[in-house]
C-alpha positions as CSV (number, residue, x, y, z in Angstrom):
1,X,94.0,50.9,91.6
2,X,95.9,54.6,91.2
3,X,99.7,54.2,91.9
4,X,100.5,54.5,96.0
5,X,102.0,57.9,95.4
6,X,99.6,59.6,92.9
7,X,96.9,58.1,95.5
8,X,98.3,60.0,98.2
9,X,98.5,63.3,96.7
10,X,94.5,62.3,95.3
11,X,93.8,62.0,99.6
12,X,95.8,65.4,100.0
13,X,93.4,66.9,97.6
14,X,90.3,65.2,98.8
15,X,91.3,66.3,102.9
16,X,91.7,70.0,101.5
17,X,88.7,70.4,99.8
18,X,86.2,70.0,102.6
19,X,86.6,70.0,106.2
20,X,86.2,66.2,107.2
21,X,86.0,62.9,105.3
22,X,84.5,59.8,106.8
23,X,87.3,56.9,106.2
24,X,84.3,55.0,104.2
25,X,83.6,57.5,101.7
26,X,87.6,58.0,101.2
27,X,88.2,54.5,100.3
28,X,85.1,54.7,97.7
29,X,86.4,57.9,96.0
30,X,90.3,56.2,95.8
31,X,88.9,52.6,95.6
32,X,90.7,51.2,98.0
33,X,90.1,49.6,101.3
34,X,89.9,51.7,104.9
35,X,93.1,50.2,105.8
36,X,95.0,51.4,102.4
37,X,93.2,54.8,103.2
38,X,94.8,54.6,106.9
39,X,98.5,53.7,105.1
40,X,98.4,56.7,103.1
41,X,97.3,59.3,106.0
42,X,100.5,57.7,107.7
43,X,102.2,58.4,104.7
44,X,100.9,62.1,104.8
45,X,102.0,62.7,108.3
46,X,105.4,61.0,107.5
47,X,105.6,64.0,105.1
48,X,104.6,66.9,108.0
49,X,101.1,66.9,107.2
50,X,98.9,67.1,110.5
51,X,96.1,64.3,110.0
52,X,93.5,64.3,112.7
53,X,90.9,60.8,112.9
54,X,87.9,60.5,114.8
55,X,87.6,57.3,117.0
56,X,84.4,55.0,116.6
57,X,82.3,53.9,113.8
58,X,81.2,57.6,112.7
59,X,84.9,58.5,112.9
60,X,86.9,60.4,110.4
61,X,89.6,62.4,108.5
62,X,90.7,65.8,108.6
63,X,93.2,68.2,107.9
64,X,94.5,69.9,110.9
65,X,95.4,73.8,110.9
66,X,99.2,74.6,110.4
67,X,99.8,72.1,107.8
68,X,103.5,72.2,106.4
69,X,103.1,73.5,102.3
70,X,102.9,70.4,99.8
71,X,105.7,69.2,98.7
72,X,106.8,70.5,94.9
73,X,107.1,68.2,92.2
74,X,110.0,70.6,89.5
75,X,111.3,69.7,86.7
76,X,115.0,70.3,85.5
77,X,114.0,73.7,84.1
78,X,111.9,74.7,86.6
79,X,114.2,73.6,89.5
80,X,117.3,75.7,88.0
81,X,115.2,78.5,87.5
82,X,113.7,78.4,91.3
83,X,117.7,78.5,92.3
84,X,118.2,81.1,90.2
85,X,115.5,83.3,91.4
86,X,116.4,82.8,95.0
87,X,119.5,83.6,94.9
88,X,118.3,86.9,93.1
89,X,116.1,87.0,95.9
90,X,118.7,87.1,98.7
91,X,120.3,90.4,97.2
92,X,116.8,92.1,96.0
93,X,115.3,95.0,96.8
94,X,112.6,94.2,99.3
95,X,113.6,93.7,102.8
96,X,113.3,91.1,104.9
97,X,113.2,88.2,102.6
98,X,116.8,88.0,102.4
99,X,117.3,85.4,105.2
100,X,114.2,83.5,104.3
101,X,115.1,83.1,100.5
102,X,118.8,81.9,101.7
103,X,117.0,79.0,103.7
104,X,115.1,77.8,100.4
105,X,117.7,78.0,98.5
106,X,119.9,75.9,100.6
107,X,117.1,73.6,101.0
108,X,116.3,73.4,97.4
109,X,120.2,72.7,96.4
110,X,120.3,69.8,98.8
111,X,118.0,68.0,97.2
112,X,118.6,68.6,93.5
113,X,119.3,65.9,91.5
114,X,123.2,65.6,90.6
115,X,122.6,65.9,87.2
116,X,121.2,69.6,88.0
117,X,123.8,70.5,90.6
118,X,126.5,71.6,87.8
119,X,124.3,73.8,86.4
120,X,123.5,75.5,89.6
121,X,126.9,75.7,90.5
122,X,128.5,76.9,86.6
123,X,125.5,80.0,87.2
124,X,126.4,80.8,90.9
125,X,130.4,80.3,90.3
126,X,130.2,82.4,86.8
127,X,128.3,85.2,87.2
128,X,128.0,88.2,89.3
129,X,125.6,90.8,89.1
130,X,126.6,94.5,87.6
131,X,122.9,95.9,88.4
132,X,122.8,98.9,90.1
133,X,121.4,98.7,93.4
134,X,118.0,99.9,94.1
135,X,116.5,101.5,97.2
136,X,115.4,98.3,99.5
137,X,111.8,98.2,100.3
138,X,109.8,96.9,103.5
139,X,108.0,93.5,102.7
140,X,104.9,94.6,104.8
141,X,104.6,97.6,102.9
142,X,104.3,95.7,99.9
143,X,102.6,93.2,101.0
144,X,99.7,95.5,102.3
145,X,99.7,97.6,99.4
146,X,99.2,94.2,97.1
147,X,96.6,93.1,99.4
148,X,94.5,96.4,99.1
149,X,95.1,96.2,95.1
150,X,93.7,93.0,95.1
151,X,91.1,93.6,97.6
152,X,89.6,97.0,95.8
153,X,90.3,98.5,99.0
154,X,91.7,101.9,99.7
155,X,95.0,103.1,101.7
156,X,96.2,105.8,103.4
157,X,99.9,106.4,103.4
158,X,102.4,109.3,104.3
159,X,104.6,110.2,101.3
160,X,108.1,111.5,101.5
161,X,108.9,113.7,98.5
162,X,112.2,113.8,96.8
163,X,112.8,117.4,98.8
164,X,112.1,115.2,102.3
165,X,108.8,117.2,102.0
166,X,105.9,114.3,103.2
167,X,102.2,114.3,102.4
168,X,99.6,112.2,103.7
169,X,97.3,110.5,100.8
170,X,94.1,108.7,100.7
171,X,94.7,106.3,97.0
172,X,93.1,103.8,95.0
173,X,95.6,101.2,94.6
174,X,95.6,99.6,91.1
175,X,98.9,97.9,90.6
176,X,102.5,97.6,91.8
177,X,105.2,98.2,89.1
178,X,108.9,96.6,89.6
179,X,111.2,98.0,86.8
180,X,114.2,96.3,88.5
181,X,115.4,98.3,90.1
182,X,112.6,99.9,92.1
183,X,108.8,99.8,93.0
184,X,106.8,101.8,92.1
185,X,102.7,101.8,93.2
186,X,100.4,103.3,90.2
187,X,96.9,104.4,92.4
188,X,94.3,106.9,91.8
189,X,94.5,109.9,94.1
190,X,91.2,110.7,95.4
191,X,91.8,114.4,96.6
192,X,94.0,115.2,93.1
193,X,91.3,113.3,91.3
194,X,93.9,111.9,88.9
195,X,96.6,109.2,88.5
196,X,99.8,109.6,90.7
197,X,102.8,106.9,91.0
198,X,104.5,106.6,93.5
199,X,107.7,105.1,94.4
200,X,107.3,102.3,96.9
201,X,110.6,102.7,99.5
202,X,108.8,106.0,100.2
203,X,105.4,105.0,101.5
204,X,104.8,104.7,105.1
205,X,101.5,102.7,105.3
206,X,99.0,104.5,107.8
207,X,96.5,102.2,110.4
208,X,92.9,102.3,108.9
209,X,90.7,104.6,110.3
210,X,88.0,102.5,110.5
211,X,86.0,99.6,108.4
212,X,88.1,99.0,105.1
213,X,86.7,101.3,101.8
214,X,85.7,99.4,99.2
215,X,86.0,100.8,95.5
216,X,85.4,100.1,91.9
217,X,89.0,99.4,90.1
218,X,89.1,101.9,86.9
219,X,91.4,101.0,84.0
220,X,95.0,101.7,83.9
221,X,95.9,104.8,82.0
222,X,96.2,103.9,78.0
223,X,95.3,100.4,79.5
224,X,98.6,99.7,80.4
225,X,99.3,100.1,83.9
226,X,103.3,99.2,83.3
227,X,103.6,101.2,80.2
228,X,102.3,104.5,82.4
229,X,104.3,104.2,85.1
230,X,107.6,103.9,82.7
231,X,106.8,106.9,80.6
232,X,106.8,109.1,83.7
233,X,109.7,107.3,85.7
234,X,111.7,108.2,82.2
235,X,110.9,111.4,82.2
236,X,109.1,113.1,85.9
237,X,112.6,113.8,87.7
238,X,114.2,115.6,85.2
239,X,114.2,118.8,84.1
240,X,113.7,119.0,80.7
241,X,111.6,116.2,78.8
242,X,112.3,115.4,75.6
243,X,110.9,113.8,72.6
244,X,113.4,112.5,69.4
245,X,112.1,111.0,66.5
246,X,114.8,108.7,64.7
247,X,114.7,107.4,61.1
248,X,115.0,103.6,62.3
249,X,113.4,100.9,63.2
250,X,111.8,100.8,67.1
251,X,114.1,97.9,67.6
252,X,117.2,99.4,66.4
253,X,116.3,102.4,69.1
254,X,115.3,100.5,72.3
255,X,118.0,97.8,71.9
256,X,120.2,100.8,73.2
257,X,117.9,102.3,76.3
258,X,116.4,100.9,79.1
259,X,112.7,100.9,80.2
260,X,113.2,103.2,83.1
261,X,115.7,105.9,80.8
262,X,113.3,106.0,77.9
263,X,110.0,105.3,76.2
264,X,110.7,104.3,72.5
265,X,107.4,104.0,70.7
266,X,107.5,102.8,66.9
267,X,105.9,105.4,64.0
268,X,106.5,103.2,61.3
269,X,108.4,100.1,60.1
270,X,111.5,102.7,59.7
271,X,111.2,105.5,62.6
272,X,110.0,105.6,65.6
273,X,109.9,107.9,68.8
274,X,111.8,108.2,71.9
275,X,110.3,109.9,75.1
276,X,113.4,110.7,78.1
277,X,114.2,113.2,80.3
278,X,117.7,114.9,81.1
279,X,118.5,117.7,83.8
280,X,121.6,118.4,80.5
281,X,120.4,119.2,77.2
282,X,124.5,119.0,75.9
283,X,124.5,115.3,77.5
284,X,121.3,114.1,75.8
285,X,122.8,115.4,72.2
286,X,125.9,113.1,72.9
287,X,123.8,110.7,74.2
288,X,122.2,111.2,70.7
289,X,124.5,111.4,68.7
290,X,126.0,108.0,70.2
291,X,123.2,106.0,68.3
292,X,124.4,106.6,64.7
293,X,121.2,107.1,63.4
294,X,119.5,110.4,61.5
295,X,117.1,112.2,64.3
296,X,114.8,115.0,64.8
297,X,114.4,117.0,67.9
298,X,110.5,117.4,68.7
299,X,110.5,118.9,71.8
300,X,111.8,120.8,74.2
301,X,112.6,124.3,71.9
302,X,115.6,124.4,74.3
303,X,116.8,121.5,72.7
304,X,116.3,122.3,69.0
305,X,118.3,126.1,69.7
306,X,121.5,123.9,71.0
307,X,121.3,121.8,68.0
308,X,121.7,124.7,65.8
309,X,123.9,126.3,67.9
310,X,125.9,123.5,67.7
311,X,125.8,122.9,64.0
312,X,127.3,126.4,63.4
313,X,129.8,125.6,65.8
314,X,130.8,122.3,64.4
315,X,130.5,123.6,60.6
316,X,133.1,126.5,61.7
317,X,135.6,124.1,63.3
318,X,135.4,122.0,59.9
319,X,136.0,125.2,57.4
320,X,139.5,125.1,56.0
């Protein structure tokens, strides 16, 4: 005979799988009697569950509509780090779930075991978040966009530029990219015919126009949906775009940058390349020069003239 409470969770996975049970065929599958099986339903509803049974000999189980969600079974890791991500939650970037992930927190750090609760506490009590804050945006339009994504279906949205300037587009969503600071939705643009990312907190989703548009998912750019989106958010806003090749390990390079600054891309064991943008050419070189590390200017021209410029300037300051 399975334990009581491994046994009730069996009858919560039997009463979701198909839409009624009669109490006979429940006790066979748990081996138990009907009145065990009627023990356990009282158990369920003691737990929220809505349990409706039939009256009569041909009477039955079934799980009623607006059942409360199951209850979670964590362990110590996975309990600290649900805590930890709500609270992250709470001061996010999509709005709307603030108030909601405050209530499961609170929930969830009533109930943790003692033994957890310092740990919770040290984290909350000892750190405080440095992260630049992103633009917030709306759940729904998240939530929509993920749901056409998923669903192969295609959206219509209105598009405010970074001059206020907005568009109206007709996409292909493929995936939603969160760099940490902002989302960012990587679609297929049917009138450009090409890729386009866009950056979430400006998307006002349109109503559909009629029956949803169903289409065939194509492959993310370089097969990396993630990877595209970063190597234009490091360099599409900027005015020049540049590409440096160091003599060092990839490692060495990224270890200094961030994902949304720049793309570093190894060459060999020893050198690699770095992909960024800059609206100053003077601020990237001290940027550059900042890393300690022998580097070559690829491109822009612009960038390679200031570097000489600069070397004659710095070699005359030097003479005796």
């Amino acid at each position: 005979m399975l334990e009581t409470s491994v046994r009730v969770l069996r009858l919560l996975s039997l009463l979701q799988q198909r839409r009624e049970w009669p109490g006979a065929e429940l006790a066979e599958r748990l081996a138990v009697t009907g009145r065990t099986v009627r023990n356990d339903v009282d158990r369920l509803r003691q737990l929220g569950y809505q349990v409706d049974a039939g009256t009569g000999p041909g009477g039955g189980y079934r799980l009623g509509s607006g059942s409360a969600l199951p209850p979670l079974v964590l362990d110590d890791d996975e309990a600290v780090a649900v805590a930890v991500g709500l609270r992250a939650a709470a001061a996010g970037t999509v709005a709307g779930i603030e108030e909601a992930s405050l209530r499961a927190l609170t929930k969830l750090e009533r109930t943790l075991p003692k033994r957890l609760r310092p740990q919770v506490d040290a984290l909350k009590n000892a750190t405080v978040s440095a992260a630049a804050g992103g633009p917030v945006v709306d759940r729904d339009t998240l939530t929509r966009l993920a749901a056409a994504a998923h669903g192969h279906e295609r959206v219509r949205f209105t598009y405010a530029a970074h001059s206020g300037a907005a568009t109206e587009r007709d996409v292909e969503p493929h995936t939603l990219v969160y760099t940490g600071r902002r989302w960012y939705l990587l679609a297929w643009d049917t009138a450009r015919g090409d890729w386009r990312t866009f950056r979430a907190d400006r998307i006002t989703v349109l109503p559909p126009g009629g029956p949803p548009q169903r289409f065939v998912p194509r492959e993310a750019p370089g097969g990396d949906a993630a990877a595209h989106v970063l190597r234009g958010v490091a360099t599409a806003p900027f005015r020049y775009r540049a590409r440096v090749r160091f003599a060092a390990p990839a490692a060495v390079v990224a270890e200094r940058t961030t994902p949304t600054s720049s793309r570093v891309t190894a060459l060999t064991a020893d050198s690699c390349e770095m992909e960024t943008g800059t609206d100053s050419l003077t601020d990237l070189i001290t940027y550059l020069t900042g890393f300690d590390v022998p580097f070559t200017a690829v491109e822009p021209p612009e960038l390679r003239d200031l570097l000489r410029t600069l070397a004659e300037r710095y070699r005359a300051a030097a003479a005796p």
